[in-house]
C-alpha positions as CSV (number, residue, x, y, z in Angstrom):
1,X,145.1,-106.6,-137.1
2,X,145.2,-109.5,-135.1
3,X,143.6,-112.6,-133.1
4,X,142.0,-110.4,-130.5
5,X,138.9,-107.8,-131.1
6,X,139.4,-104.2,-130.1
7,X,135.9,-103.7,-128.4
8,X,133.5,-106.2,-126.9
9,X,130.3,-105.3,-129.0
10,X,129.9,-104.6,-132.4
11,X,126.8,-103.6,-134.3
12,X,127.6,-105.8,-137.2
13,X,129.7,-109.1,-137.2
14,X,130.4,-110.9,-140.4
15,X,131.7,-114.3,-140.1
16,X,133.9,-115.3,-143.0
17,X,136.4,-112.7,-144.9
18,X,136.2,-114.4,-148.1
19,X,135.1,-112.1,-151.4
20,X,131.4,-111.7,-150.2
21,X,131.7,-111.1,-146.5
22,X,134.3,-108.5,-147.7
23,X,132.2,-106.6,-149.8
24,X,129.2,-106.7,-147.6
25,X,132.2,-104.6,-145.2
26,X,133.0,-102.5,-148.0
27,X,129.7,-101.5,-149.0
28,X,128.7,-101.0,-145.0
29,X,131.6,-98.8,-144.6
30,X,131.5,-97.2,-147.9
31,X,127.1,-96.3,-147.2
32,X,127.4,-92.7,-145.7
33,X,124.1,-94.0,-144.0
34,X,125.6,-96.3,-142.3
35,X,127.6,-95.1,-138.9
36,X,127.9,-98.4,-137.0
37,X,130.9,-100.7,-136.1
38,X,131.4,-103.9,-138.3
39,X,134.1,-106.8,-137.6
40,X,134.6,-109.3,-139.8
41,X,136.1,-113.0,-138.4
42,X,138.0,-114.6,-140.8
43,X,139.2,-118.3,-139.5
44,X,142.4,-118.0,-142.1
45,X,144.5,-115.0,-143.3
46,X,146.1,-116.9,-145.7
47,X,142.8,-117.9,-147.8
48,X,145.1,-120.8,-149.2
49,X,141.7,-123.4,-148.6
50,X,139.3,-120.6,-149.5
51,X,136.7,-121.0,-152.8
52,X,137.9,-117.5,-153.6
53,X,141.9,-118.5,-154.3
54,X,140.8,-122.2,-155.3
55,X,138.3,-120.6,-158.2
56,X,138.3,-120.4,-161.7
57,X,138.2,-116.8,-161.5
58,X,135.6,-116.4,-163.9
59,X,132.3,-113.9,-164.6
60,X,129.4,-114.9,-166.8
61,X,125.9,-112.9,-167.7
62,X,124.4,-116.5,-169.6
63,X,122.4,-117.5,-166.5
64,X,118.8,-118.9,-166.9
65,X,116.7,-116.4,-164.8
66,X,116.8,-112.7,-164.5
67,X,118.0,-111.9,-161.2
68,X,121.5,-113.9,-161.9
69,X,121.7,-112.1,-164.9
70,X,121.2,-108.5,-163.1
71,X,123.6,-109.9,-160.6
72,X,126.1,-110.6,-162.9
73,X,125.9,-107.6,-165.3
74,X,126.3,-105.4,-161.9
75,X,129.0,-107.9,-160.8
76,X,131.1,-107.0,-164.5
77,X,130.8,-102.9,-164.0
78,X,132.4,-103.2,-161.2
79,X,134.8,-105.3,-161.8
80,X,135.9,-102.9,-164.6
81,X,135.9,-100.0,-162.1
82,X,137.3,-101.4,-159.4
83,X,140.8,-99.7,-159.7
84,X,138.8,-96.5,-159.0
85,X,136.2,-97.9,-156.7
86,X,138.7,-99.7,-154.5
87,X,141.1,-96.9,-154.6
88,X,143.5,-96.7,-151.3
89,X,145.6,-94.1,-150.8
90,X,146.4,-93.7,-154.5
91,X,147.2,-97.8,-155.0
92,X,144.4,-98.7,-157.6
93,X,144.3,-102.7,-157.8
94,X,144.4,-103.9,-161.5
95,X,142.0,-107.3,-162.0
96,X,143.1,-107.6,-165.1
97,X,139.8,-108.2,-166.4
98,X,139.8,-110.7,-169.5
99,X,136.5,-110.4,-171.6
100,X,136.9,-113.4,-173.8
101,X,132.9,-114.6,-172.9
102,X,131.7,-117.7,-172.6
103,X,130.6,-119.9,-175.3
104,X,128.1,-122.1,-174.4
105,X,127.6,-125.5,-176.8
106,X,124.4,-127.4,-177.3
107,X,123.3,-130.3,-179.5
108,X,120.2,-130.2,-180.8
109,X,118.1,-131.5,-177.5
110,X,119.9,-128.3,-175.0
111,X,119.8,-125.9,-178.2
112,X,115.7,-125.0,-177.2
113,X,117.0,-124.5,-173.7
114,X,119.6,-122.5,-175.1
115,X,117.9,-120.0,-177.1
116,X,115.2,-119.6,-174.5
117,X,118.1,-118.3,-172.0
118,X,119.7,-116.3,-174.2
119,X,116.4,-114.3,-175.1
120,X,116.0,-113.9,-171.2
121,X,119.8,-112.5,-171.2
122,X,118.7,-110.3,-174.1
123,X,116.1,-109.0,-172.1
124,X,118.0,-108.1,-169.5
125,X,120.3,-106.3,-171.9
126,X,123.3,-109.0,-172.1
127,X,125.2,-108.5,-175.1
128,X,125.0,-112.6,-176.2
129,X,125.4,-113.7,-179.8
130,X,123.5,-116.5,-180.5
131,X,125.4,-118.4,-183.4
132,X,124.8,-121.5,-185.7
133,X,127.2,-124.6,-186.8
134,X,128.0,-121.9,-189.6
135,X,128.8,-119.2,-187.3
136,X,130.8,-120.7,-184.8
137,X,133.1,-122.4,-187.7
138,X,134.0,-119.1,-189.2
139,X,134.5,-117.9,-185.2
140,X,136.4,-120.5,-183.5
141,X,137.7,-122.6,-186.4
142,X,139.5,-124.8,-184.2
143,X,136.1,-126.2,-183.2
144,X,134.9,-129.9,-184.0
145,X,131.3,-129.1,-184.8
146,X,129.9,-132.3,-184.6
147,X,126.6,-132.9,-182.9
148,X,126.3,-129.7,-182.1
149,X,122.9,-127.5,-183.1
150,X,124.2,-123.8,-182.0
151,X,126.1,-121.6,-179.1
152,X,125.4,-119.0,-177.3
153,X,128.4,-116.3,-176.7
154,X,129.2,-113.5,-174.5
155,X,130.5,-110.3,-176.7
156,X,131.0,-108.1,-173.2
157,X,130.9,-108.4,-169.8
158,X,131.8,-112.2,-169.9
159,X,135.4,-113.4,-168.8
160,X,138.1,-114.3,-166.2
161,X,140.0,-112.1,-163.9
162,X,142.1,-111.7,-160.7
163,X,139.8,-113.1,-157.8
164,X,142.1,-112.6,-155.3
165,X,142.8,-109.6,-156.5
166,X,139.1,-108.8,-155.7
167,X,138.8,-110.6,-152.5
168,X,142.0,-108.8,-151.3
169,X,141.0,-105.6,-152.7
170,X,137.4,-105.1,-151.2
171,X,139.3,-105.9,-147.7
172,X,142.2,-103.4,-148.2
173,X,139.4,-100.5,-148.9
174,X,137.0,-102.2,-146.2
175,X,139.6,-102.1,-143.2
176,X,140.7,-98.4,-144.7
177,X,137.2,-97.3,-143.7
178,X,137.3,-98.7,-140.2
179,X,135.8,-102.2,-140.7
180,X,137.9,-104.5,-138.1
181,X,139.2,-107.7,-139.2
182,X,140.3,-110.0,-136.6
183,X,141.8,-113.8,-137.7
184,X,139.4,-116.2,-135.3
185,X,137.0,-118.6,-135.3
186,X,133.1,-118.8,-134.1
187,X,132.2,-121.2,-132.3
188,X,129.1,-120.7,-130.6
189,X,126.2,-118.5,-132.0
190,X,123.9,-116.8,-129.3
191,X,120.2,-116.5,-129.7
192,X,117.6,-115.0,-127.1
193,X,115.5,-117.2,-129.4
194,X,114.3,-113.6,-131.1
195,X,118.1,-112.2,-132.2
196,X,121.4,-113.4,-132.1
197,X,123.0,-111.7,-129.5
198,X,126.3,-112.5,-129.4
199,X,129.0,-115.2,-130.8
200,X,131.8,-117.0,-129.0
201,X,135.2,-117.5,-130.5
202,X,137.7,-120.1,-130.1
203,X,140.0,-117.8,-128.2
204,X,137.4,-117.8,-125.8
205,X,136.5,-114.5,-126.5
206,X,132.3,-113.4,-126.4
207,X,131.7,-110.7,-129.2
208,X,128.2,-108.6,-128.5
209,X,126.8,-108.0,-131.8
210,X,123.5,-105.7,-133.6
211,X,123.2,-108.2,-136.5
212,X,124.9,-111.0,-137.6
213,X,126.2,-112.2,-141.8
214,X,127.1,-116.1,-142.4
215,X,129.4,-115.9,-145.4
216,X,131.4,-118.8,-143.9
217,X,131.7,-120.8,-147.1
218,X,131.5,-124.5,-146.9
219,X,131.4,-124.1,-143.1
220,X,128.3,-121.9,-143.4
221,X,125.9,-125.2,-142.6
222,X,127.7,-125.5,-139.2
223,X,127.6,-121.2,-138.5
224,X,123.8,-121.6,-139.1
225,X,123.5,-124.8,-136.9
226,X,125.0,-122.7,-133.8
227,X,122.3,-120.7,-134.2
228,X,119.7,-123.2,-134.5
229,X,118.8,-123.1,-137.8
230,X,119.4,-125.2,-141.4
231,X,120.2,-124.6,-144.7
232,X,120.4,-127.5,-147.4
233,X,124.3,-126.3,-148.6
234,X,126.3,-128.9,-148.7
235,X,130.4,-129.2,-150.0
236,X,131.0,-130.5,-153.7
237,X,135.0,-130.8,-154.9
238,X,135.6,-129.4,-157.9
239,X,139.0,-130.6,-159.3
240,X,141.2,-127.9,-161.6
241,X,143.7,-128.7,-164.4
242,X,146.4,-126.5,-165.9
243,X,147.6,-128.1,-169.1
244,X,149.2,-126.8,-172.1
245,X,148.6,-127.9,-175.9
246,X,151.4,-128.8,-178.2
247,X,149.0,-126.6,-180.9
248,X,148.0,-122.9,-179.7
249,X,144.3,-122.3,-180.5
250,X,144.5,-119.0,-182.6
251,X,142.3,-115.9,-182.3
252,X,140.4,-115.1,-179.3
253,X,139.2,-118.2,-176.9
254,X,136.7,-117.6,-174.6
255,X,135.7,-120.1,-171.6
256,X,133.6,-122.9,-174.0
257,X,131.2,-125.1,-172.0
258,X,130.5,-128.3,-174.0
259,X,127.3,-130.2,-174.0
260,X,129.2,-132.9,-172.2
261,X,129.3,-130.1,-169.0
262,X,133.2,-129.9,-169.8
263,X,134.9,-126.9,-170.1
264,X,138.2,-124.6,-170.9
265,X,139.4,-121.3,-171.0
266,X,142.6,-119.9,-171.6
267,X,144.8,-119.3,-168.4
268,X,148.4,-117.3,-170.5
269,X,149.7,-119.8,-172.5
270,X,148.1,-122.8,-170.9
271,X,144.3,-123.4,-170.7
272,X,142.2,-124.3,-167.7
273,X,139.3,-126.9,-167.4
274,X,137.5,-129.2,-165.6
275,X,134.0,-130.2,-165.2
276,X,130.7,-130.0,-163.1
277,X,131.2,-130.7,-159.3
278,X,129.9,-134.1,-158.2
279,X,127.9,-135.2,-155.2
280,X,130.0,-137.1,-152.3
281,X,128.2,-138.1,-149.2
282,X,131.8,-138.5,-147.7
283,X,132.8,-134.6,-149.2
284,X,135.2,-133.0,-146.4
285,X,135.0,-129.4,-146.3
286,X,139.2,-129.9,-145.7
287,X,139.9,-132.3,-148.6
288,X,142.3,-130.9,-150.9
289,X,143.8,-133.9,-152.8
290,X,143.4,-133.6,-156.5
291,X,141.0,-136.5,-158.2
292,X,143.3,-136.9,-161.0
293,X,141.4,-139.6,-162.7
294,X,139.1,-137.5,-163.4
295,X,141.1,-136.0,-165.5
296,X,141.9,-138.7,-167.7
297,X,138.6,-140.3,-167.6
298,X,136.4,-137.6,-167.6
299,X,137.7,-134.4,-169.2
300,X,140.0,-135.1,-171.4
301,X,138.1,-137.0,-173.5
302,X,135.7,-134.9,-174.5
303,X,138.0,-131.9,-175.1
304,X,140.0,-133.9,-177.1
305,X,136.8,-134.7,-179.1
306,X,135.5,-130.9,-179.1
307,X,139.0,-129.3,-179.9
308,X,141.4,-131.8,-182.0
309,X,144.3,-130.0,-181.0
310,X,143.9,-131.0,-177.7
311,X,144.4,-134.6,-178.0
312,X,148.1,-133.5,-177.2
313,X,148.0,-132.2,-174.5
314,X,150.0,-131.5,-170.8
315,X,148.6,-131.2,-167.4
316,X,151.1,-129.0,-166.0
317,X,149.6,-128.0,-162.7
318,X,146.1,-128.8,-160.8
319,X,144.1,-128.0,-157.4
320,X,141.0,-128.6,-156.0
321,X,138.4,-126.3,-154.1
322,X,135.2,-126.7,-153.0
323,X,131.5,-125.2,-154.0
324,X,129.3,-124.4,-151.4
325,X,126.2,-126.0,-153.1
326,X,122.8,-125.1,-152.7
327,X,120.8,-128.4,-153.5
328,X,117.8,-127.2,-153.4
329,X,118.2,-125.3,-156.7
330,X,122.1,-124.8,-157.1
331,X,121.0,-120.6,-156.3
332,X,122.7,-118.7,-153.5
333,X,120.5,-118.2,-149.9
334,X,121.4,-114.1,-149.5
335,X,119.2,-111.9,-146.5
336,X,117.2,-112.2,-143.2
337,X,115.9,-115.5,-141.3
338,X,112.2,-114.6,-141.3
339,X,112.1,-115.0,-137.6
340,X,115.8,-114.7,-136.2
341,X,115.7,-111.5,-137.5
342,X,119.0,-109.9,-137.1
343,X,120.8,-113.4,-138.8
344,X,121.6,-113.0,-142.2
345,X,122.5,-115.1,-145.0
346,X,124.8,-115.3,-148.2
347,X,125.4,-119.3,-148.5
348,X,124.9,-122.0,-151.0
349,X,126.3,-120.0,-154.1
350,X,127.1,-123.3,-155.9
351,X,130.3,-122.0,-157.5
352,X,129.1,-117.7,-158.4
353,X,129.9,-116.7,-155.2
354,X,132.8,-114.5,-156.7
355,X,131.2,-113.4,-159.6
356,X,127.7,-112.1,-157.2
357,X,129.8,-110.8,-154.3
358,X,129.9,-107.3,-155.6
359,X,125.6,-107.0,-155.5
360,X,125.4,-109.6,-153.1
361,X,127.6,-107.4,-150.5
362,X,126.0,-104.3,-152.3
363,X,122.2,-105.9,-151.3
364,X,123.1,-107.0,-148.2
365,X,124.7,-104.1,-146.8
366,X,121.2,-102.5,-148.2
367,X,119.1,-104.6,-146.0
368,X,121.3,-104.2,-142.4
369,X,121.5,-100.5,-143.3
370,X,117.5,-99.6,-144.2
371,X,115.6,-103.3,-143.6
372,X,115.2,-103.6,-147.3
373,X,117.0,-103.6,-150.6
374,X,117.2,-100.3,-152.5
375,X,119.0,-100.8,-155.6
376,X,118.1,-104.6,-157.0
377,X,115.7,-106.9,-154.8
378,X,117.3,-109.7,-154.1
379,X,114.5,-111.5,-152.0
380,X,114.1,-114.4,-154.2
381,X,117.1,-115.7,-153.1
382,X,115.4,-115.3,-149.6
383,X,115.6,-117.9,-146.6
384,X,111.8,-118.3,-147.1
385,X,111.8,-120.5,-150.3
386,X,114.1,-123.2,-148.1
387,X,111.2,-123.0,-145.8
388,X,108.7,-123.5,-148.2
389,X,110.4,-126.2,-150.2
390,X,109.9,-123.6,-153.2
391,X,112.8,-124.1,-155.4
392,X,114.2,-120.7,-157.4
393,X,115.8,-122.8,-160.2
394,X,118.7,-121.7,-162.3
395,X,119.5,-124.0,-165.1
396,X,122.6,-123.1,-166.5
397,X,125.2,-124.5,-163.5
398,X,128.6,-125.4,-164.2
């Protein structure tokens, strides 16, 4: 481990080390069909400023379309078996895996959106409960029910858990398999105008490589504008609270999402919200600074109004990560270019990055392997629907 790669060429370089580049590296070294050499250039060891340590650590199956869902349920099985999955040399990593769901709140204009998703999750074989004022009284009691028509909650699958723990895991069984991780940063992409041939590093260093990933993160817009090409991802700060309540909620609390777009879960004996990301035109991918206002002015409120115990309440700790958001339709950009063939993509997950990383890496790994997926198709997420204009909406985003 080091600053310095150990060979000249490699026949597959992924350029970020975060939770989804290092899956893609454990499935590659994990695929017995796979025999080549993968390095992986991470910019930071530390991941201090990455989405994966800055996240809410969270896992949900109440998407709006199919594929998320599949994603997600995939995502939730192996997060349960990752102690034996990830396995190295005996030391089995414990996520401790919290499956408290989600709840999902509407008021009567959201609740026909609401029901429609959840029979698409049914579908798909979610286990959701679909529940009325009456329901989620006798459930939650600590609930204010007012204005609100029905929820939606997940029974299994759905939760919080150790993301570094996952991140960190994936690359302690990924470098035990031979991948090469080296800490570095790219800063030139070469094209033949056909491949990507190589990439240059700021250590001056020029890597030959078979294919390329761009799992960069926030900085995967500038990875992809080396190499010519765009992709509408752009940063969004999303601002974290700690607090604790003066009252304990009693009996299970899962991660509620108001109508409002606020949300909580329980982080021990303190409780962790926020609310959606917003659009800055000014957003630095290396602004860290907590908006605390928005605390005040925009969350507070409203769980104060959902959850009467909360109108005492503590922030006791806060941080603030970024999304890399896909604004074309808030859904990841995961494969091929269609004509820089050997550049792949896994950008733009809008805040799911962590939860998709284990069938994104899984799908990924599939398609630098055999050309194609083999276990679930991921090509809707394509780079061809950026091209198009063709939006692959998903409408439950938080």
């Amino acid at each position: 481990m080091g600053t310095t790669a150990t060979s000249q060429s490699y026949d597959v370089v992924i350029v970020g080390g975060g939770v989804v580049g290092s899956s893609t590296a454990y499935f590659l070294a994990s695929n017995p069909d796979f025999n080549g050499k993968v390095l992986v250039i991470e910019r930071d060891w530390t991941y201090a400023k990455s989405a994966t340590a800055l996240s809410s650590s969270s896992i949900r199956h109440q998407f709006s379309n199919k594929l998320n869902i599949e994603i997600s349920m995939f995502g939730s099985e192996f997060v349960r078996n990752a102690g034996t999955l990830l396995e190295v040399d005996g030391d089995k990593p414990d996520l401790a895996f919290h499956e408290n769901g989600y709840l999902y709140l509407a008021n009567e204009e959201q609740y026909p959106v609401l029901k429609r998703n959840h029979d698409t999750q049914t579908s798909c074989g979610a286990e959701i409960e679909l529940l009325n004022p009456e329901g989620l009284g006798k459930k939650f009691p600590w609930l204010n029910l007012d204005s609100i028509a029905g929820g939606s909650y997940g029974l299994r699958g759905e939760g919080w858990f150790d993301s570094y723990g996952l991140m960190s895991a994936f690359r302690k069984k990924a470098r035990s398999l031979g991948v090469e991780y080296i800490e570095n940063e790219v800063v030139d992409v070469v094209t033949d105008g056909k491949q990507v041939t190589a990439v240059r590093l700021a250590s001056g260093e020029t890597i030959q490589c078979g294919q390329m990933l761009n799992s960069a993160g926030t900085r995967g817009p500038k990875i992809a504008r080396l190499a010519g090409l765009n992709i509408p991802v752009e940063p969004r700060k999303r601002n974290l609270f700690v607090f604790e309540c003066e009252t304990p909620l009693e009996g299970v609390v899962p991660l509620m999402i108001d109508p409002s777009g606020v949300f909580f879960r329980q982080e021990g004996k303190y409780y962790l919200g926020g609310t959606y990301p917003k659009h800055d035109p000014e957003a630095d991918v290396d602004d860290f600074n907590v908006l605390h206002d928005e605390f005040d002015e925009e969350v507070w409120p409203f769980l104060a109004e959902r959850v009467p115990a909360f109108e005492a309440i503590r922030v006791v700790n806060s941080w603030a990560g970024h999304y890399d958001y896909c604004v074309l339709d808030h859904n990841a950009i995961v494969g091929p270019h269609p004509e820089l063939s050997n550049f792949h993509f896994a950008n733009g997950f809008s805040g799911h990055g962590l939860q998709q990383s284990p069938a994104v890496g899984r799908g990924l790994s599939e398609m630098i392997t055999y050309g194609q997926y083999k276990t679930l198709d991921l090509s809707l997420l394509g780079y061809e629907r950026v091209i198009q204009n063709k939006p692959f909406l998903e409408e439950s985003v938080i």
